[in-house]
C-alpha positions in Angstrom: -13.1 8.4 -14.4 -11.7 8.8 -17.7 -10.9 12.0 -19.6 -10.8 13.2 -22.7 -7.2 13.1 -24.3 -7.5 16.7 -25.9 -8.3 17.8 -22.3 -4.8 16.7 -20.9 -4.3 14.7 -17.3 -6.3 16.4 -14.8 -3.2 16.7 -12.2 -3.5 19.2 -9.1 -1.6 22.6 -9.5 -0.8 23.0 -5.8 0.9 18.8 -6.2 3.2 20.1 -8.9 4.2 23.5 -7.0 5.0 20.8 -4.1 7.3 19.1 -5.9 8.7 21.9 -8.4 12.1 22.5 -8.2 12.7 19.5 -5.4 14.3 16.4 -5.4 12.9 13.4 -4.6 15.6 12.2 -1.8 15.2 16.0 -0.3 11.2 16.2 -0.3 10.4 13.9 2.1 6.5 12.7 2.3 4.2 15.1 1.0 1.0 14.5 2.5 -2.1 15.6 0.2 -5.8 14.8 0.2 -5.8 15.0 -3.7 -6.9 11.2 -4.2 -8.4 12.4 -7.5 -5.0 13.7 -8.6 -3.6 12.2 -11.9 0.3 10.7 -11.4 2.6 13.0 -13.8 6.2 11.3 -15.2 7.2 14.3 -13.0 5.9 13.0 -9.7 8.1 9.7 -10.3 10.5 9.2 -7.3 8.7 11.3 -4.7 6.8 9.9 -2.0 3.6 11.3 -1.2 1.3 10.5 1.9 -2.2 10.1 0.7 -5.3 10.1 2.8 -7.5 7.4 3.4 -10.5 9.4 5.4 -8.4 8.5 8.5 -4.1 8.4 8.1 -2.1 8.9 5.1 -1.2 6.1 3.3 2.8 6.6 2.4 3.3 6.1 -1.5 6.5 5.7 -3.4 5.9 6.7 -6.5 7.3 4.8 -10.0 7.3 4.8 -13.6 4.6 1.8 -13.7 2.0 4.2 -11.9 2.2 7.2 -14.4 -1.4 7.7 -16.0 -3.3 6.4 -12.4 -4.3 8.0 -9.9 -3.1 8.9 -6.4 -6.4 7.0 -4.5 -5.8 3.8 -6.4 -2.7 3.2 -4.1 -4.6 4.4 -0.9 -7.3 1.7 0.1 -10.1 2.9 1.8 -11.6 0.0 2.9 -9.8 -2.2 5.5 -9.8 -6.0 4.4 -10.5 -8.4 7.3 -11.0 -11.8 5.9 -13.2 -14.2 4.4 -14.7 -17.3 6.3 -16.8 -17.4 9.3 -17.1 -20.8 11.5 -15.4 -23.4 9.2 -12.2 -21.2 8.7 -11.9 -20.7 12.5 -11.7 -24.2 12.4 -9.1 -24.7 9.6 -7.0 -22.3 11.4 -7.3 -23.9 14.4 -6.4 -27.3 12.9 -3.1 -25.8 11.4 -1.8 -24.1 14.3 -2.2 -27.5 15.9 -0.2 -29.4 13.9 2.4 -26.4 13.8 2.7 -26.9 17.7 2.8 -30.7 17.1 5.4 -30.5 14.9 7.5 -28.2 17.0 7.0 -30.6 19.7 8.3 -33.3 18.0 11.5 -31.7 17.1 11.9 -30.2 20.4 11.8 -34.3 21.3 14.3 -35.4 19.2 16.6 -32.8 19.8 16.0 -33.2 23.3 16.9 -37.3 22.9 19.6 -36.7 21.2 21.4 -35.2 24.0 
């Protein structure tokens, strides 16, 4: 999605009207559907809620994310987690020695007394 330098940033009109003449701690989270939408040096501060196809995603907005754009931030795709069978097991190995270990110190302490 790049664009041509000459042509400018290709930032929604109706985003900058939002935040025109606002601060950022008096704005609040402007929620938009503009995933498209260039970030300006102007939107820096603000937070903005951008959609997802299903909840808006709440984004802070910085210096570092001038030039990207607003759906970069907003993930559309939910990660679950890699592994099928043999990292069931793995997991289950760990949280066994986690509740043997807590055992164990539970015993101590307990011997102690």
């Amino acid at each position: 999605m790049s664009r041509s330098l000459s042509k400018g940033p290709s930032v929604a009109p109706k985003l900058l009207q939002k935040i025109a003449n606002k601060k950022p701690a008096d704005a609040g989270v402007i929620k938009t559907w503009y995933r498209a939408s260039e970030i300006s040096p102007e939107m820096v501060g603000f937070k903005f809620g951008v959609h997802n196809g299903r909840e808006h995603i709440e984004v802070l907005i910085t210096e570092e994310m001038v030039g990207h754009r607003l759906g970069e931030f907003s993930q559309t795709r939910k990660f679950v987690r890699h592994g099928g069978k043999m990292q069931k097991e793995l997991e289950q190995k760990k949280k066994e020695s986690e509740i043997a270990a807590a055992q164990s110190a539970k015993a101590v302490t307990t011997d102690k007394k």
